[in-house]
N, CA, C and O atoms as a Maestro MAE file, in Angstrom:
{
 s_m_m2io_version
 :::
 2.0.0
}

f_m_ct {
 s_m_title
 :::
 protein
 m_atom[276] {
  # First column is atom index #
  i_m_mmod_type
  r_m_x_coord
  r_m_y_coord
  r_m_z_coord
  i_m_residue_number
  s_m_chain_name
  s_m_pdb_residue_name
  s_m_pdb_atom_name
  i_m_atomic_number
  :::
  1 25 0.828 -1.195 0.000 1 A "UNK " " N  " 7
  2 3 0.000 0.000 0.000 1 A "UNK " " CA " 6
  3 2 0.869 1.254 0.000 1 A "UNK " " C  " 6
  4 15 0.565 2.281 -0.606 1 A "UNK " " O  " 8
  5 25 1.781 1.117 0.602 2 A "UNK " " N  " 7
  6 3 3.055 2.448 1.029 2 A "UNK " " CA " 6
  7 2 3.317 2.460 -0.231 2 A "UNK " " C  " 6
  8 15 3.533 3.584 -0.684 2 A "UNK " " O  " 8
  9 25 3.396 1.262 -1.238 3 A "UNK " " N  " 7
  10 3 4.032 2.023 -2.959 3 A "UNK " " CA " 6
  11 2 3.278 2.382 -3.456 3 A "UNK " " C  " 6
  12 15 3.604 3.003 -4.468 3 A "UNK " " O  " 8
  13 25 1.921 2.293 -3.189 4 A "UNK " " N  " 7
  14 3 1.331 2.657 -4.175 4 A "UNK " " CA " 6
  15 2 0.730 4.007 -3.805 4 A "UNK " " C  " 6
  16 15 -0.023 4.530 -4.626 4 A "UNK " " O  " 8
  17 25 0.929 4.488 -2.906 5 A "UNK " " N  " 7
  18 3 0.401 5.802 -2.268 5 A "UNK " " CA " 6
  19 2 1.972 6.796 -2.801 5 A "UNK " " C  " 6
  20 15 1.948 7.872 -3.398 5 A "UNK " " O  " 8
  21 25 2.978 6.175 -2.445 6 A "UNK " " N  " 7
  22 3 3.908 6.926 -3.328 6 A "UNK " " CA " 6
  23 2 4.393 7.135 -5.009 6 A "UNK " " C  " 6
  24 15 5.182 7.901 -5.564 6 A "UNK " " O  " 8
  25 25 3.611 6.190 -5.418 7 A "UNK " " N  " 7
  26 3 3.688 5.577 -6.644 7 A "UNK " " CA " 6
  27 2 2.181 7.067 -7.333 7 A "UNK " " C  " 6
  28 15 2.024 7.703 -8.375 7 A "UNK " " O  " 8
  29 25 1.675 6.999 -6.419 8 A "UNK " " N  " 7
  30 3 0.133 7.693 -7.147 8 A "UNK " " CA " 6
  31 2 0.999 9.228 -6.327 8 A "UNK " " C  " 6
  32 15 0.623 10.255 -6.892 8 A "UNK " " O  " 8
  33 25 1.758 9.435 -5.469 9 A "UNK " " N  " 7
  34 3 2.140 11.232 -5.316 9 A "UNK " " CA " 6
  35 2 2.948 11.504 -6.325 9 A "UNK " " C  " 6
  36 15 2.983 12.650 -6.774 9 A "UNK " " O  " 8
  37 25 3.760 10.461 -6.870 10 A "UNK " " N  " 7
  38 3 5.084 11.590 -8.051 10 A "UNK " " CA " 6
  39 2 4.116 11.220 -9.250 10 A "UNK " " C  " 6
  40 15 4.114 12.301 -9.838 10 A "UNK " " O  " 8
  41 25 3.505 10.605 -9.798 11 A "UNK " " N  " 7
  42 3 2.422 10.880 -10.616 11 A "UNK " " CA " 6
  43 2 1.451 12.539 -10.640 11 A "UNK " " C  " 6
  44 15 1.600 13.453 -11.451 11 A "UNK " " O  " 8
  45 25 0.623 12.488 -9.639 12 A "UNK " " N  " 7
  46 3 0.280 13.651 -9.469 12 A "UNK " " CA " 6
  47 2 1.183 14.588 -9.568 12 A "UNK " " C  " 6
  48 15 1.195 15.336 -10.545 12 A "UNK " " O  " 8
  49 25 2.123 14.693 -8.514 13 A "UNK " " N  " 7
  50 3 3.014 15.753 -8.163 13 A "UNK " " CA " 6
  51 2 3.961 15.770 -9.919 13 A "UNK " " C  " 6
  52 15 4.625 16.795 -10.074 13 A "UNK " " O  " 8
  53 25 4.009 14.894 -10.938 14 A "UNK " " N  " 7
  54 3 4.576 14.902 -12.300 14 A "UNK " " CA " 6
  55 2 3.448 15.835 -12.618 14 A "UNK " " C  " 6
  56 15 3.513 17.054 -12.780 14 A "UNK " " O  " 8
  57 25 2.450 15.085 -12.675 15 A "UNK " " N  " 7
  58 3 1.116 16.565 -13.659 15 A "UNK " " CA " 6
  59 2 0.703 17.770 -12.883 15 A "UNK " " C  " 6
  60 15 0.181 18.642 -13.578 15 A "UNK " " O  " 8
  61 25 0.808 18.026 -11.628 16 A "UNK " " N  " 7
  62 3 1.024 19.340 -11.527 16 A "UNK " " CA " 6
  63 2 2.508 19.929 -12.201 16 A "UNK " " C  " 6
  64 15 2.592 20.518 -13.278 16 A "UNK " " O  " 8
  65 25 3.311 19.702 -11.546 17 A "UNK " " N  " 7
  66 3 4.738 19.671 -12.655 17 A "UNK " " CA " 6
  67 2 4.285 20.481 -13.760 17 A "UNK " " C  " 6
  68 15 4.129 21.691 -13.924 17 A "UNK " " O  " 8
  69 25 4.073 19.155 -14.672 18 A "UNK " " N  " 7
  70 3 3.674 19.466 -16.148 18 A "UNK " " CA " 6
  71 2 2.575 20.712 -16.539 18 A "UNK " " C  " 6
  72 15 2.602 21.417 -17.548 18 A "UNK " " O  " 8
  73 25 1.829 20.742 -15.675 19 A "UNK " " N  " 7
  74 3 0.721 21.940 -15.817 19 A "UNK " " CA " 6
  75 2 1.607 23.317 -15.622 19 A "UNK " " C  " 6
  76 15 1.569 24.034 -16.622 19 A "UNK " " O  " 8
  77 25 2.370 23.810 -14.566 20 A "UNK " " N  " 7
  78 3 2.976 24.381 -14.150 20 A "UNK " " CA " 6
  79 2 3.893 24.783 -15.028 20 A "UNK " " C  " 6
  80 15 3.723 25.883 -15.553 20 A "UNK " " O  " 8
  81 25 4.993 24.032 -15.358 21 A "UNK " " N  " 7
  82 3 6.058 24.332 -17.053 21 A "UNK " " CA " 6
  83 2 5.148 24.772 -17.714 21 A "UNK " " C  " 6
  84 15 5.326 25.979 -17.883 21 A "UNK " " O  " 8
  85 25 3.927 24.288 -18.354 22 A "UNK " " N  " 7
  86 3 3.270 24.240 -19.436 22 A "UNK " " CA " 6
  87 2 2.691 25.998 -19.313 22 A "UNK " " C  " 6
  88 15 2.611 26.783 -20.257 22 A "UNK " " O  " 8
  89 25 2.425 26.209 -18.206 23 A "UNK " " N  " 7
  90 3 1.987 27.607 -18.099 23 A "UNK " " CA " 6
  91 2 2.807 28.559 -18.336 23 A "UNK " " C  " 6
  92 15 2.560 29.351 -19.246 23 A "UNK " " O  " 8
  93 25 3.956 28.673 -17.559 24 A "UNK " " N  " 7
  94 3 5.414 28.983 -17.718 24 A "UNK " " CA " 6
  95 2 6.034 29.422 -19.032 24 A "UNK " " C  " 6
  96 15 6.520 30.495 -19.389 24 A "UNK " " O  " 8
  97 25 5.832 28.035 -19.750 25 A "UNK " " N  " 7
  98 3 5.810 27.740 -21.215 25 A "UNK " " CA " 6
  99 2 5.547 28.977 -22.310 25 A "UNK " " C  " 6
  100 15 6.319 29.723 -22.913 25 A "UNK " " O  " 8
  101 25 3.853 28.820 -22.277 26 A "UNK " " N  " 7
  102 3 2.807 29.276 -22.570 26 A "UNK " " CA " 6
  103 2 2.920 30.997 -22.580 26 A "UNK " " C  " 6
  104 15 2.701 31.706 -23.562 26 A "UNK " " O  " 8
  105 25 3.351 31.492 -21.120 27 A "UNK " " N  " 7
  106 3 3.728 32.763 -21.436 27 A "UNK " " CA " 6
  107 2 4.684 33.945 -22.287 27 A "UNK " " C  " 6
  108 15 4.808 35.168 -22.340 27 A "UNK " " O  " 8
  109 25 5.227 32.773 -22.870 28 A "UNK " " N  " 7
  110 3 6.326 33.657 -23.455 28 A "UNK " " CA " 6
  111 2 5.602 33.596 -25.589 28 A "UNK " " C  " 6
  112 15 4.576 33.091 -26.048 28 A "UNK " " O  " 8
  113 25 6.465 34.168 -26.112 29 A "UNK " " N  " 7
  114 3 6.101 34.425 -27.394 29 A "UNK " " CA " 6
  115 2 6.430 32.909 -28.339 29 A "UNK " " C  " 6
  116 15 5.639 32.519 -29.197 29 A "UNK " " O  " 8
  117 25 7.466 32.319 -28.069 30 A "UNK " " N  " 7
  118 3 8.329 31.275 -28.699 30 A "UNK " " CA " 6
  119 2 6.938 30.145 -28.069 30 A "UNK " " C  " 6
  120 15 6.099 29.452 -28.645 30 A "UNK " " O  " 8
  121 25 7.199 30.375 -26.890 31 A "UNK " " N  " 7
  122 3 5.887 28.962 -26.092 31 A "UNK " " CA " 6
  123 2 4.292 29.053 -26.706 31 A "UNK " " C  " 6
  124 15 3.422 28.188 -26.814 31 A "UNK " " O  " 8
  125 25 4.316 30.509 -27.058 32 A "UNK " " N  " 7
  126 3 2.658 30.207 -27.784 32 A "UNK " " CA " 6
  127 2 2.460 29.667 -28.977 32 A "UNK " " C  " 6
  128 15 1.561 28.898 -29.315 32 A "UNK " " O  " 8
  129 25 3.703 30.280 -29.864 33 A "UNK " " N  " 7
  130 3 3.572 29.588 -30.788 33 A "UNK " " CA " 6
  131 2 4.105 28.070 -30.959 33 A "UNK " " C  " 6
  132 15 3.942 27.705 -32.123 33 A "UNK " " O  " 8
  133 25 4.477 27.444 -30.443 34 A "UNK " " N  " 7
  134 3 4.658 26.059 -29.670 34 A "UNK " " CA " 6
  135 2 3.242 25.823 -30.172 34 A "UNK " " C  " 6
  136 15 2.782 25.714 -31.308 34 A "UNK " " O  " 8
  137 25 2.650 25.776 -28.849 35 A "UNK " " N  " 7
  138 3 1.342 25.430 -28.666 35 A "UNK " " CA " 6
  139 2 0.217 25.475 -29.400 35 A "UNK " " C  " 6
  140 15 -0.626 24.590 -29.546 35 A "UNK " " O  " 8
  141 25 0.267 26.928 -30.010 36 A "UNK " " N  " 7
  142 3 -0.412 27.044 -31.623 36 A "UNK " " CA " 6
  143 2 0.209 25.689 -32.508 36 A "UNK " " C  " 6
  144 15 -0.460 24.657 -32.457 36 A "UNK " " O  " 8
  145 25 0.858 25.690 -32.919 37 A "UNK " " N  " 7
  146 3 1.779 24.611 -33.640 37 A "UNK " " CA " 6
  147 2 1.023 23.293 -33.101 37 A "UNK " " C  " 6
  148 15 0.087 22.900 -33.799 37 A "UNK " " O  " 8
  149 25 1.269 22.716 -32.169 38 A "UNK " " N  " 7
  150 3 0.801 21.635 -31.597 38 A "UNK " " CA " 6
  151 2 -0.730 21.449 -31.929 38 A "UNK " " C  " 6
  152 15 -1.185 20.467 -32.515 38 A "UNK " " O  " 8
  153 25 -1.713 22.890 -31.323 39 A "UNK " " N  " 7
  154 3 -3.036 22.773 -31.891 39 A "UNK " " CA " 6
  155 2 -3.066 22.546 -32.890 39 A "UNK " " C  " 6
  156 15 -3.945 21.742 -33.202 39 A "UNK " " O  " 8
  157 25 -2.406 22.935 -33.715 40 A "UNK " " N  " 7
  158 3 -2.837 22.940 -35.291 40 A "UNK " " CA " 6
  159 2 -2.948 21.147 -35.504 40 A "UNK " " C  " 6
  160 15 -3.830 20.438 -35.989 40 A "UNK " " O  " 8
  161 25 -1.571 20.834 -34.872 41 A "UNK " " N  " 7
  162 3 -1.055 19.135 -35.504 41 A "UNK " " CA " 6
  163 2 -2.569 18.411 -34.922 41 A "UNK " " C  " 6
  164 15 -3.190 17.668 -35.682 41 A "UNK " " O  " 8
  165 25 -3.003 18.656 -33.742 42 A "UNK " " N  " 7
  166 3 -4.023 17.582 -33.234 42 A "UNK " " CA " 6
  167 2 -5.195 17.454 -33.629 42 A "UNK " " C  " 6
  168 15 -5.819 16.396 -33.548 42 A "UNK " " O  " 8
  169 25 -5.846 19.011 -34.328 43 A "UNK " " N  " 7
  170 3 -6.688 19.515 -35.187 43 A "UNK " " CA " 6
  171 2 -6.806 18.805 -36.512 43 A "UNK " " C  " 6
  172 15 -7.895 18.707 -37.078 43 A "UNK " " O  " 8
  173 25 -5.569 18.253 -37.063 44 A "UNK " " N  " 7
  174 3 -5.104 17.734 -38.009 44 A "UNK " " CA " 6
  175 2 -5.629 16.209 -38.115 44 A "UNK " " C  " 6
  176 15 -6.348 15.568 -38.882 44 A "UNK " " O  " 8
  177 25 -4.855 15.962 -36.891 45 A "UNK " " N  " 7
  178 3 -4.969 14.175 -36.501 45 A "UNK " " CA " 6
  179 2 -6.335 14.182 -36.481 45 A "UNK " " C  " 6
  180 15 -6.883 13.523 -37.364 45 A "UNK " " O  " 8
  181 25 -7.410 15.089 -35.249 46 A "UNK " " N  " 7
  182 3 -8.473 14.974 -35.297 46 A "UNK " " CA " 6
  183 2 -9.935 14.373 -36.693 46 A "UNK " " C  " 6
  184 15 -10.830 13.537 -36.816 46 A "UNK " " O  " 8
  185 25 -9.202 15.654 -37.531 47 A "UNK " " N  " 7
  186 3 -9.984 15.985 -38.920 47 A "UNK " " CA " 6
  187 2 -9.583 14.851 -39.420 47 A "UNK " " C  " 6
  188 15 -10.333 14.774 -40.393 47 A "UNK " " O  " 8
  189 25 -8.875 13.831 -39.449 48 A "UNK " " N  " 7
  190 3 -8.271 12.766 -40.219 48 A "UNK " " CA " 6
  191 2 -9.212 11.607 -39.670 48 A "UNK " " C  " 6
  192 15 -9.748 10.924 -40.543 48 A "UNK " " O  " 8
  193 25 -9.460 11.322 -38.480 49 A "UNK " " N  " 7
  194 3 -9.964 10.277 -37.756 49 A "UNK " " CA " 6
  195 2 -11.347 10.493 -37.894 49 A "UNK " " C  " 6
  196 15 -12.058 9.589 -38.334 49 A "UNK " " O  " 8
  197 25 -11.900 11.788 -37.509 50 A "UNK " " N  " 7
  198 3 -13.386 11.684 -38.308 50 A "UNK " " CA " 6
  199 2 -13.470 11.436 -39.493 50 A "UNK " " C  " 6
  200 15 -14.151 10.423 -39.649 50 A "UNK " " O  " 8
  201 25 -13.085 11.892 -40.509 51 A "UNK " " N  " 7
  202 3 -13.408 11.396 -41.777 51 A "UNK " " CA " 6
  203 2 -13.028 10.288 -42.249 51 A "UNK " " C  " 6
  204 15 -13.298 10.104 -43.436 51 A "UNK " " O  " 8
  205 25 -12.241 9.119 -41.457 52 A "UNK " " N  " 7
  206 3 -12.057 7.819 -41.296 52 A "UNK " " CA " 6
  207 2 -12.778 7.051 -41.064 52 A "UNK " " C  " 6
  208 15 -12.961 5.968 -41.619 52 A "UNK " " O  " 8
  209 25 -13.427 7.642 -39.969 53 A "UNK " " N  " 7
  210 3 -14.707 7.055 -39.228 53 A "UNK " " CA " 6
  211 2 -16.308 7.337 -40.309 53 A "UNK " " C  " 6
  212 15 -17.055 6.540 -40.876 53 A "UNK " " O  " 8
  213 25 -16.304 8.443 -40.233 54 A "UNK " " N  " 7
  214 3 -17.322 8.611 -41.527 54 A "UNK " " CA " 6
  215 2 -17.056 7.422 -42.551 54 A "UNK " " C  " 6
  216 15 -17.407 6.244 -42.495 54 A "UNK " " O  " 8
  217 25 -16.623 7.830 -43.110 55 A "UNK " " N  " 7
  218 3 -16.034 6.861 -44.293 55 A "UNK " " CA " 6
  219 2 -16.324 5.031 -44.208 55 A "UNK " " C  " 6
  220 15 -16.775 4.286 -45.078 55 A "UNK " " O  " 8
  221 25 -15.943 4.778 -43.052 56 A "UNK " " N  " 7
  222 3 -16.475 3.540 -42.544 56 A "UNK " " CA " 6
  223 2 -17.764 3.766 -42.186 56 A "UNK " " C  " 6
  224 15 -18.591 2.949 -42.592 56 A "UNK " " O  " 8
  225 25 -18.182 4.791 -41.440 57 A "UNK " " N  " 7
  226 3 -19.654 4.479 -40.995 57 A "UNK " " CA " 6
  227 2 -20.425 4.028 -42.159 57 A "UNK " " C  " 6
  228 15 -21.290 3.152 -42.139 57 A "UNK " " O  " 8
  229 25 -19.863 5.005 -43.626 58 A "UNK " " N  " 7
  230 3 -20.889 4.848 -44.847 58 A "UNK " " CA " 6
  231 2 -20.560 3.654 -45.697 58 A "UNK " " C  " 6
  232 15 -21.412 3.218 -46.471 58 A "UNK " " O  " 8
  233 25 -19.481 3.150 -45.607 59 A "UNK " " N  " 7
  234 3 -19.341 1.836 -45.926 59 A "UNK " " CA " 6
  235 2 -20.413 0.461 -45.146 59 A "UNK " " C  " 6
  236 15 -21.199 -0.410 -45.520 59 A "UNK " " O  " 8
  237 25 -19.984 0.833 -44.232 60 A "UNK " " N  " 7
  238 3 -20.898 -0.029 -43.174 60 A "UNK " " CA " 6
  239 2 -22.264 0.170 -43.732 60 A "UNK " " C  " 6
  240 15 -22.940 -0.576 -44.440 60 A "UNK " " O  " 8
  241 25 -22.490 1.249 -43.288 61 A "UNK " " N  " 7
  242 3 -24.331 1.158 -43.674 61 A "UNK " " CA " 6
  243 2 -24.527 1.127 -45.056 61 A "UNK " " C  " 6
  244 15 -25.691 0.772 -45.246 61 A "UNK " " O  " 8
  245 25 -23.798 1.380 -46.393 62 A "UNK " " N  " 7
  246 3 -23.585 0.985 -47.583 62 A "UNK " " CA " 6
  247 2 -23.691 -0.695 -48.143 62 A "UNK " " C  " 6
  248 15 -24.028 -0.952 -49.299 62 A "UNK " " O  " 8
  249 25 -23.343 -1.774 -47.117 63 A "UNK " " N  " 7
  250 3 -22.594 -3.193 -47.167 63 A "UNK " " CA " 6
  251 2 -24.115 -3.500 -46.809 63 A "UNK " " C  " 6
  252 15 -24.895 -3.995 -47.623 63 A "UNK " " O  " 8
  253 25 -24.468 -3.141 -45.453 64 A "UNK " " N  " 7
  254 3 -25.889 -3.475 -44.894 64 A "UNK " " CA " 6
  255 2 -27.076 -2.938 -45.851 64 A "UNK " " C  " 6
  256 15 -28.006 -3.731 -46.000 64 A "UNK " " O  " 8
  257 25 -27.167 -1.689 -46.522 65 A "UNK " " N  " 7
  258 3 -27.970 -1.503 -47.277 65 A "UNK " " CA " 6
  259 2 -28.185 -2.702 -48.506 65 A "UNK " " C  " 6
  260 15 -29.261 -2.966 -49.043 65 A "UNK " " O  " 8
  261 25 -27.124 -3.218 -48.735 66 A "UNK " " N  " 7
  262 3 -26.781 -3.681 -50.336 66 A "UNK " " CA " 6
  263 2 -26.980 -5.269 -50.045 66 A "UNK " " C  " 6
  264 15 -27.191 -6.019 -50.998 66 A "UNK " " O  " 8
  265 25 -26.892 -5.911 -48.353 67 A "UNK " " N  " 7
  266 3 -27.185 -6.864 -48.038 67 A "UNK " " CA " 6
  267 2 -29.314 -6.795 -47.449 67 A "UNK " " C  " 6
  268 15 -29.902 -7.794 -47.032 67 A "UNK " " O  " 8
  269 25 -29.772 -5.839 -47.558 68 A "UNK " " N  " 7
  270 3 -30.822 -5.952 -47.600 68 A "UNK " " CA " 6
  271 2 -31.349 -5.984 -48.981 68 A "UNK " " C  " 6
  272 15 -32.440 -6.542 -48.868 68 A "UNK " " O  " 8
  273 25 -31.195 -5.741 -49.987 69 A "UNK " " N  " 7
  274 3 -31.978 -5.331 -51.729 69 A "UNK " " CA " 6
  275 2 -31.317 -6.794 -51.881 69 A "UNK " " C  " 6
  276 15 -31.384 -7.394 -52.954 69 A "UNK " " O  " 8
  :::
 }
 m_bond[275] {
  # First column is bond index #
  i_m_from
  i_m_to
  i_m_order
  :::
  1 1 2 1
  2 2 3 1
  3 3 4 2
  4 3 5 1
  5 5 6 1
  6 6 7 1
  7 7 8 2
  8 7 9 1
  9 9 10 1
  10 10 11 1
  11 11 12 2
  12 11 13 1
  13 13 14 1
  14 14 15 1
  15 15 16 2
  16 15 17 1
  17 17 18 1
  18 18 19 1
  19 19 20 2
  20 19 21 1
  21 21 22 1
  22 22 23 1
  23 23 24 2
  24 23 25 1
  25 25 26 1
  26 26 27 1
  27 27 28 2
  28 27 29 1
  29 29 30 1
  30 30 31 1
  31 31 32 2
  32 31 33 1
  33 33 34 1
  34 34 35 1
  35 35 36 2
  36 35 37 1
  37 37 38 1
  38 38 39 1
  39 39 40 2
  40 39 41 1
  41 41 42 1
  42 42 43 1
  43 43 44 2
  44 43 45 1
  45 45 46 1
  46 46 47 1
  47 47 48 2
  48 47 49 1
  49 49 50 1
  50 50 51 1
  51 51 52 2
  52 51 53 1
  53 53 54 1
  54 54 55 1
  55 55 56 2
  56 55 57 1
  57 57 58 1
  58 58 59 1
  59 59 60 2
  60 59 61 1
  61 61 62 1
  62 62 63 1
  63 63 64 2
  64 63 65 1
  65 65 66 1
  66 66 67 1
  67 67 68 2
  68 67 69 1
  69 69 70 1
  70 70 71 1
  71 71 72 2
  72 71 73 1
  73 73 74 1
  74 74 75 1
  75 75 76 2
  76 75 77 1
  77 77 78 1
  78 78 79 1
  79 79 80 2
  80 79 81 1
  81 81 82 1
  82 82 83 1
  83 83 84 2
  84 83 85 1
  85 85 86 1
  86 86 87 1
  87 87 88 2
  88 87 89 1
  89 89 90 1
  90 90 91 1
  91 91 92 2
  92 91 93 1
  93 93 94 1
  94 94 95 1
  95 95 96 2
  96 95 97 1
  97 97 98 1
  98 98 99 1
  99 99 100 2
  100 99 101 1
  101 101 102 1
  102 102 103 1
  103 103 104 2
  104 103 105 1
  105 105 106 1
  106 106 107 1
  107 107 108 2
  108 107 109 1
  109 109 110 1
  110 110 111 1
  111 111 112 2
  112 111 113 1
  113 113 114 1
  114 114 115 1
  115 115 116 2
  116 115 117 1
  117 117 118 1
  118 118 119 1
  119 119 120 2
  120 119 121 1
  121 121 122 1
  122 122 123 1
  123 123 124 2
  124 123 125 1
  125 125 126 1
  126 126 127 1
  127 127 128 2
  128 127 129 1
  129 129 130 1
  130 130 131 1
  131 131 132 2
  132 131 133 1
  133 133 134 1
  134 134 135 1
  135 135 136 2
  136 135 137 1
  137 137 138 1
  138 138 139 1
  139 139 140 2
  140 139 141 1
  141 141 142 1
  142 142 143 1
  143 143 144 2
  144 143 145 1
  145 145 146 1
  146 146 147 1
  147 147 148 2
  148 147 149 1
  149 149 150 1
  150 150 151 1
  151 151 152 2
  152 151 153 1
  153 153 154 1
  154 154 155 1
  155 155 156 2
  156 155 157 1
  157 157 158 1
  158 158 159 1
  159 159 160 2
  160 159 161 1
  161 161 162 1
  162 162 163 1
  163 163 164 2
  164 163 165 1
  165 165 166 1
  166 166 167 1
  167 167 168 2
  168 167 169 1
  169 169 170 1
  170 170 171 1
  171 171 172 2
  172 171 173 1
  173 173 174 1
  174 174 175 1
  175 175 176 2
  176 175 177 1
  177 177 178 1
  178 178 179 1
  179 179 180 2
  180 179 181 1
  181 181 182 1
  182 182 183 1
  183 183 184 2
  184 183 185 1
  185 185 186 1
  186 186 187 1
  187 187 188 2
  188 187 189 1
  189 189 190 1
  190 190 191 1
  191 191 192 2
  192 191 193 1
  193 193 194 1
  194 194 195 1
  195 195 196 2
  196 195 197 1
  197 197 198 1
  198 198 199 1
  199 199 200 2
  200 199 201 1
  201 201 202 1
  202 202 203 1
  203 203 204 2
  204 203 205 1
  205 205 206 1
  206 206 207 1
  207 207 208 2
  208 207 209 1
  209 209 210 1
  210 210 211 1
  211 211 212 2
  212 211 213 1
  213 213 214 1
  214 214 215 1
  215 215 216 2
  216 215 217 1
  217 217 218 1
  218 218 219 1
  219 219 220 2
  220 219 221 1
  221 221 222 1
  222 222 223 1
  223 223 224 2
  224 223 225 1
  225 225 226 1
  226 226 227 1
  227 227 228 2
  228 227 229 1
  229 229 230 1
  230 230 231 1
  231 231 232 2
  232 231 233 1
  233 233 234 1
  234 234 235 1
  235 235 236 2
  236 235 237 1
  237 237 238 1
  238 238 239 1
  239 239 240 2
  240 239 241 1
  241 241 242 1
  242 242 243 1
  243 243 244 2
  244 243 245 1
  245 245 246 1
  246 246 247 1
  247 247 248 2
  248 247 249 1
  249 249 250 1
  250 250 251 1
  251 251 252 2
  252 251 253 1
  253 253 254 1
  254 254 255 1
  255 255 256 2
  256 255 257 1
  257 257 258 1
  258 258 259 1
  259 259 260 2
  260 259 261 1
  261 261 262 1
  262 262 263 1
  263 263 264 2
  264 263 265 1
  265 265 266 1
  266 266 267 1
  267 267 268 2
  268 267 269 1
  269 269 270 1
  270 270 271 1
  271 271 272 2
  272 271 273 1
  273 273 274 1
  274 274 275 1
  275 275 276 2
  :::
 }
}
């Protein structure tokens, strides 16, 4: 139990950490655009995985349509 109570504080105590840099970060001119940058990439990944998923959804219900007629 003692590891795992220390095991779960440098976890936490890592993502406050990380929140903390990240703010730090964030304030300066070089760090926003970081972060802009980064939004953009996940925005990216995002837009990719929906229209993946679409794409299958209409296949799917395309396969099932074509297995009902």
């Amino acid at each position: 139990m003692r590891t795992f109570i220390r095991s779960a504080a440098l976890i936490g105590g890592g993502i406050v950490a990380g929140f903390v840099l990240a703010h730090f970060i964030n304030s300066t001119q070089k760090g926003q655009a970081f972060f802009a940058q980064v939004n953009d990439r996940i925005d990216e990944v995002k837009g990719a995985v929906q229209q993946g998923y679409r794409a299958r959804t209409d296949a799917i219900y395309a396969a099932l349509e074509a297995e009902r007629n």
